[in-house]
C-alpha positions as CSV (number, residue, x, y, z in Angstrom):
1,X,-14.7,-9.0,29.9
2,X,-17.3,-11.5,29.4
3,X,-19.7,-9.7,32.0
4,X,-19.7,-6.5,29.4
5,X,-20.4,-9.2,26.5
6,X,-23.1,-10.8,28.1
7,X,-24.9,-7.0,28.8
8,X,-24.6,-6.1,25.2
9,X,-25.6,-9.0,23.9
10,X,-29.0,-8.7,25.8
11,X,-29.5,-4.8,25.3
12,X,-29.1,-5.8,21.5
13,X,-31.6,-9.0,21.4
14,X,-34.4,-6.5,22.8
15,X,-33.9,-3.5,20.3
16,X,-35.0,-4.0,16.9
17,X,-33.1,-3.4,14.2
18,X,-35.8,-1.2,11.7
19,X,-34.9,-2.1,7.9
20,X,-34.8,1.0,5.3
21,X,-35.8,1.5,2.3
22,X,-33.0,0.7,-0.7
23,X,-32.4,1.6,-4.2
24,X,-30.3,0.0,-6.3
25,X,-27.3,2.5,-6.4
26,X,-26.9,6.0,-4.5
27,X,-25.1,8.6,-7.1
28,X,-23.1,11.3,-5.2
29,X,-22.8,14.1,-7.9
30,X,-20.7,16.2,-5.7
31,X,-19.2,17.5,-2.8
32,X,-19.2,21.4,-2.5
33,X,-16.6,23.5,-0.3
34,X,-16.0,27.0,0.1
35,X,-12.8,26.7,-2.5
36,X,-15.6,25.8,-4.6
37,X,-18.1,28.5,-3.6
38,X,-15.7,31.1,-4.0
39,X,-14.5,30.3,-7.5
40,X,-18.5,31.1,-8.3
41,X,-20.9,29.5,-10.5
42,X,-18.5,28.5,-12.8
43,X,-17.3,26.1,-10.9
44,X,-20.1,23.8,-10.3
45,X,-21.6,24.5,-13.8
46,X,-18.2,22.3,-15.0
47,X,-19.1,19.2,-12.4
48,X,-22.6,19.0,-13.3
49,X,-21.2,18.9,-17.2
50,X,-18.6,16.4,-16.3
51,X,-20.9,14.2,-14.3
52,X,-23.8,14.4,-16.6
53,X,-22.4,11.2,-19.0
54,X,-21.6,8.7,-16.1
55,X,-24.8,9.2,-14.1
56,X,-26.5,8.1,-17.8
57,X,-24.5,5.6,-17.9
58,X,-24.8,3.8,-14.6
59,X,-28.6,4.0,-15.0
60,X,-27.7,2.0,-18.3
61,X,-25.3,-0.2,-16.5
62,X,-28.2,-0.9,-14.0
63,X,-30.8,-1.7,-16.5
64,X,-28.7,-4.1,-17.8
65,X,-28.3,-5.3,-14.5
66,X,-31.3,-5.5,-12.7
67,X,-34.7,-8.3,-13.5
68,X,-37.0,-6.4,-15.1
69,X,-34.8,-3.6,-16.1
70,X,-36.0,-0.9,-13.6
71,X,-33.5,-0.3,-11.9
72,X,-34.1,2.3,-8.5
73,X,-31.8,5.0,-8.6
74,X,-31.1,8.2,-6.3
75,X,-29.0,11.1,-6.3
76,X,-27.3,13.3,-4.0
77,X,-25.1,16.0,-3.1
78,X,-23.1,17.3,0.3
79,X,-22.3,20.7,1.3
80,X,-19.4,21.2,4.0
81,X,-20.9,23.5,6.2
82,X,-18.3,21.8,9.6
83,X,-14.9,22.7,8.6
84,X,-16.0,26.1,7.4
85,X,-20.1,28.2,7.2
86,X,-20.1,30.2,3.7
87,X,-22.8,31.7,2.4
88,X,-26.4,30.7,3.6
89,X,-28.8,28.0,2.1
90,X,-31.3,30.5,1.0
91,X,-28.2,32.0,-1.3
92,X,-26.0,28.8,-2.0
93,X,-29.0,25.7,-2.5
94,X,-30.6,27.7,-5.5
95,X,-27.6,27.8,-7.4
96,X,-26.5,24.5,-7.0
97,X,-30.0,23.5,-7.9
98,X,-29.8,25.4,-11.0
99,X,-26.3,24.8,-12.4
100,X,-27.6,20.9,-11.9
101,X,-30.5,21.8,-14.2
102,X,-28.5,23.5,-16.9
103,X,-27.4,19.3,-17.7
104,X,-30.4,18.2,-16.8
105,X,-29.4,16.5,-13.1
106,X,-31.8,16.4,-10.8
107,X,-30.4,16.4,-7.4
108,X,-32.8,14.1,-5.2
109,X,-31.2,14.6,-2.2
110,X,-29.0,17.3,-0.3
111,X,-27.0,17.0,2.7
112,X,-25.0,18.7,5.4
113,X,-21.6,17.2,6.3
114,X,-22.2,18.6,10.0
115,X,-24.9,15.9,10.3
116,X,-22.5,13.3,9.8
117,X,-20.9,14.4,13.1
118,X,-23.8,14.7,14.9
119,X,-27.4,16.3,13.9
120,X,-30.9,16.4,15.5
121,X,-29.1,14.9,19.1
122,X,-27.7,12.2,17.3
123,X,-23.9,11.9,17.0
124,X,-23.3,9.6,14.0
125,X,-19.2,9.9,13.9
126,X,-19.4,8.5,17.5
127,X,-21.3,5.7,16.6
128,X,-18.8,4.5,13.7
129,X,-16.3,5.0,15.9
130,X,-17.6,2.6,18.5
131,X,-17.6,0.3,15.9
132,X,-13.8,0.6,14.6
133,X,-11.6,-2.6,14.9
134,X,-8.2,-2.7,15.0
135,X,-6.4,-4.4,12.6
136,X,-3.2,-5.7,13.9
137,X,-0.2,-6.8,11.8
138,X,0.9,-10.5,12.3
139,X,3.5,-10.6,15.3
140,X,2.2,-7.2,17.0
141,X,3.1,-7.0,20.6
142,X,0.5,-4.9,21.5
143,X,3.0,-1.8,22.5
144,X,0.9,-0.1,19.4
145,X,-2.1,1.5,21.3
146,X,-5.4,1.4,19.8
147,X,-7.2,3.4,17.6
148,X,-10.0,4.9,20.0
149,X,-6.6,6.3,22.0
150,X,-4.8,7.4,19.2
151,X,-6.9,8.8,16.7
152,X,-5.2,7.4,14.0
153,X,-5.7,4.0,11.7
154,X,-3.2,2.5,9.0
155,X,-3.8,-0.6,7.5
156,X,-0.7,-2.0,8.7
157,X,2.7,-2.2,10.6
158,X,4.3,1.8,11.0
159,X,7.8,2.1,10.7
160,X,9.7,1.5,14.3
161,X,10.1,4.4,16.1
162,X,14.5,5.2,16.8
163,X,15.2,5.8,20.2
164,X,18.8,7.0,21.5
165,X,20.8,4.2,22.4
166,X,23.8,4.4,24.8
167,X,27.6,4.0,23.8
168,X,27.7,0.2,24.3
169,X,24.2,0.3,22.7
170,X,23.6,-1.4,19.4
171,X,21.7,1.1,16.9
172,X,18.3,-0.1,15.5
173,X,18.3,-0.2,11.6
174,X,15.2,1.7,9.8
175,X,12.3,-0.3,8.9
176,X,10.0,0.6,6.4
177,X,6.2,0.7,6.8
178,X,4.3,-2.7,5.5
179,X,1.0,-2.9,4.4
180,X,-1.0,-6.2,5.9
181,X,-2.6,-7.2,2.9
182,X,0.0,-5.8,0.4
183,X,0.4,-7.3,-3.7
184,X,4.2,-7.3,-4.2
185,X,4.5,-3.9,-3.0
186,X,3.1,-2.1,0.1
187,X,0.7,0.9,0.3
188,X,1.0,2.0,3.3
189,X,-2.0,4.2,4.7
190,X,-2.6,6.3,8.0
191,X,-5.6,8.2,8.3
192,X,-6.2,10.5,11.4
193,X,-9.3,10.5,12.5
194,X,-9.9,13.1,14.7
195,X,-7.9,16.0,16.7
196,X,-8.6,17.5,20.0
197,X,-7.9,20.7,21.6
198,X,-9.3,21.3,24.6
199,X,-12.2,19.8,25.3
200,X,-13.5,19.4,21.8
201,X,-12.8,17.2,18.9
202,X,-12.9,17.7,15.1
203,X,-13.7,14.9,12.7
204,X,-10.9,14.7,10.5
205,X,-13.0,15.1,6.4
206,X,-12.3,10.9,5.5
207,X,-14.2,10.1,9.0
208,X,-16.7,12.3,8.2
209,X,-16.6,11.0,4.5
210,X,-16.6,7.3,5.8
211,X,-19.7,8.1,7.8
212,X,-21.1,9.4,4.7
213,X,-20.8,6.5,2.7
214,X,-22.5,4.6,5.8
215,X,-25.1,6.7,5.9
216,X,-26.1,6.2,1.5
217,X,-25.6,2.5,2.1
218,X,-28.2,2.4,4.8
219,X,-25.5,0.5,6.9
220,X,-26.1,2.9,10.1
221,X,-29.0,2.3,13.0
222,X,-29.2,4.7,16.3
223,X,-30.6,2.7,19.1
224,X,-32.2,0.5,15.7
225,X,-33.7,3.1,13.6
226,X,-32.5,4.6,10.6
227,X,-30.4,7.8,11.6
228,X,-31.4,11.3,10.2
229,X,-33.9,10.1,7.3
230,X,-34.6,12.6,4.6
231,X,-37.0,14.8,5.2
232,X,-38.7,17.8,2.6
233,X,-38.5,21.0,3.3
234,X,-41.6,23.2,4.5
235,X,-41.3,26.5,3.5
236,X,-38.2,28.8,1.6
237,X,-34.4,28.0,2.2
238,X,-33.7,29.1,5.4
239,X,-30.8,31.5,5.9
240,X,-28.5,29.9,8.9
241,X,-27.3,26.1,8.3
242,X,-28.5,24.2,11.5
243,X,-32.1,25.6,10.7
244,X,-31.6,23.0,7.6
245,X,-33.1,19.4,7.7
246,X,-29.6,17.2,8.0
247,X,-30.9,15.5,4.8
248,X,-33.4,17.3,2.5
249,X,-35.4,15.6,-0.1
250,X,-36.0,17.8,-2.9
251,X,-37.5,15.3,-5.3
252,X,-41.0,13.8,-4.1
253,X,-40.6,10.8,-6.3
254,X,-37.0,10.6,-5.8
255,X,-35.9,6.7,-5.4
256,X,-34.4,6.0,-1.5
257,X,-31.7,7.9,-0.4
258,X,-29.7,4.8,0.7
259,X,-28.6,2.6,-1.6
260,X,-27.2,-1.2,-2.3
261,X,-24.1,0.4,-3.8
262,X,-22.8,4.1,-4.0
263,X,-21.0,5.9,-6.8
264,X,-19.7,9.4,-6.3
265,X,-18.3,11.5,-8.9
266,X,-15.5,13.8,-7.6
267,X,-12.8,15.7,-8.7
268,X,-9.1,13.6,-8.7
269,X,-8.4,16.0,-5.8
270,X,-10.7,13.6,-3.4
271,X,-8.4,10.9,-4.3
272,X,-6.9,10.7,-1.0
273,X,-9.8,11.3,0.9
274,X,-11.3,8.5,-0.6
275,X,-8.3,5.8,0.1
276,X,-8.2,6.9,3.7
277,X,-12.2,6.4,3.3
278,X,-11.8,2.8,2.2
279,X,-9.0,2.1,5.0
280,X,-11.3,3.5,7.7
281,X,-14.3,1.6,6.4
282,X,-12.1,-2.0,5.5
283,X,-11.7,-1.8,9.9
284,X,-15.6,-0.8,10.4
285,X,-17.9,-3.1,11.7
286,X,-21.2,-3.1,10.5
287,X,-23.9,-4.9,12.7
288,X,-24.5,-8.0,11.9
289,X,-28.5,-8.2,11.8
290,X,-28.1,-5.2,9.4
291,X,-25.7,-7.2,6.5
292,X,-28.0,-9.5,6.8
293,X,-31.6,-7.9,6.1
294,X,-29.4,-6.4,3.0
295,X,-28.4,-9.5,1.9
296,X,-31.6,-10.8,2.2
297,X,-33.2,-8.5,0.2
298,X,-30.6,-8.3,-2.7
299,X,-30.9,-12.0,-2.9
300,X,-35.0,-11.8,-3.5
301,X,-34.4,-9.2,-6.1
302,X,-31.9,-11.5,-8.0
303,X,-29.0,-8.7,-7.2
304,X,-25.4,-10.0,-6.2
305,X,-23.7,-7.9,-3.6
306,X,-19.6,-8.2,-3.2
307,X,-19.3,-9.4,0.0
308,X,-16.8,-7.0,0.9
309,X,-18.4,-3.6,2.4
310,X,-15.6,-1.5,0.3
311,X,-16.4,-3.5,-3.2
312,X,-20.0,-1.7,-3.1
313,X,-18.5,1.4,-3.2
314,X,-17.1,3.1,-6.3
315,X,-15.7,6.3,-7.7
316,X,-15.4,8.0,-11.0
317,X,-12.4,11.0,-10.5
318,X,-13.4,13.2,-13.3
């Protein structure tokens, strides 16, 4: 054990760790699946209306925030083209370009959730995954196995598991789940992760969502650059997906894509996703060297962070 410590310890000190640029907040002003596609236009025209108000209002709530009042803000918006391919990007992009204009969004940035598995030979999911950490209840026993076994992470104890017992046997009572860090009252959360059937695995959508959020806060470095930065694209929408930049810029003077702090403005129905999200991401761990440079910098701009990774991230369920 301390032999594989000392190995990654000296591979790290000789990589550098490349900072990115930040804004202030990244606003997600949607997510788009083929539920949504196939209820047509319509559809997105109501998002764009409902999330018109709130993206005003946190660039108010970041004037008010940041020295000087200029506060750097960004936009962008993900298509699921890994659980399921509709339509093409020369079809679908323009329309969701163009319901955004109707409330006068402009969508800086759009993204694939395919690259959050892995894009361009890079294979972001398994990088988060090599940094999960198990969170252990107090008096585990360690007959639990861990997460990179099991595919599965809850934020506490799971109820006992019954076994037959024998007629001289004593019967085990049921035991309820208990959250670790639980007010009162447990809410007990367990997220799988991934599945696998045969010899490939699928990202389960709050991974893929958790790598997301990683991804807008700048948190994520493959072998110490910045993973998949946004690139614009040369020439008309093309018609298959993986011809499509992971991460398009489609505003030239768009502020950066990553961010300080995220908001995304979803329908309630990614309520769940999102508390799986915030389970998976309370047992991530984020490089040290990175937290720092961000820390740094917020500091020099006068901005507090919340220390807590999951505090910089926040929802509006419209």
């Amino acid at each position: 054990m301390t032999q594989v410590h000392a190995t990654f310890g000296e591979v790290a000190a000789e990589r550098r760790i490349v900072s990115v640029p930040l804004s202030h907040v990244s606003v997600e002003l949607g997510h788009l699946y083929m539920e949504d596609f196939e209820a047509g236009p319509g559809r997105l025209r109501e998002q764009f209306r409902r999330v018109a108000p709130w993206l005003a209002t946190v660039r108010e709530l970041w004037r008010a925030r940041v020295p000087g009042g200029r506060p750097r803000v960004s936009t962008c918006f993900l298509i699921d083209d890994y659980f399921s391919r509709f339509s093409t990007p020369a079809e679908l992009v323009p329309m969701v370009l163009e319901a955004a204009a109707e409330h006068d969004l402009t969508i800086d940035y759009l993204a694939r959730e395919s690259a959050c598995a892995e894009s361009d030979g890079v294979e972001l999911a398994r990088l988060v995954e090599d940094r999960l950490v198990d969170d252990p209840p107090p008096g585990t026993d360690g007959s639990r196995p861990p997460v990179k076994e099991t595919g599965w992470l809850c934020n506490g104890a799971r109820s006992p598991r019954t076994t037959p017992v024998n007629a001289m046997g004593r019967a085990r009572p049921w035991e309820p789940p208990v959250q670790n860090t639980r007010r009162g009252h447990s809410i007990f959360v367990d997220v799988e992760l991934w599945d696998e059937k045969g010899p490939r695995r699928t990202w389960s959508c709050p991974f893929l969502a958790a790598v997301w959020q990683l991804l807008r806060l700048g948190l994520l470095r493959s072998d110490g650059r910045m993973p998949l930065p946004p690139v614009a694209l040369d020439g008309d929408w093309p018609r298959d997906w993986d011809e499509l930049p992971a991460v398009v810029r489609l505003n030239p003077q768009a502020a950066p894509f990553s961010a300080y702090t995220t908001l995304s403005v979803l329908f309630p129905r990614f309520l769940p996703v999102e508390l799986a999200v915030r389970t998976i991401l309370s047992q991530t761990a984020v490089n040290d060297e990175i937290l720092r440079q961000v820390a740094t910098r917020s500091k020099d701009e006068g901005i507090g962070l919340e220390e807590e990774l999951v505090d910089r991230i926040s929802y509006v369920f419209v």
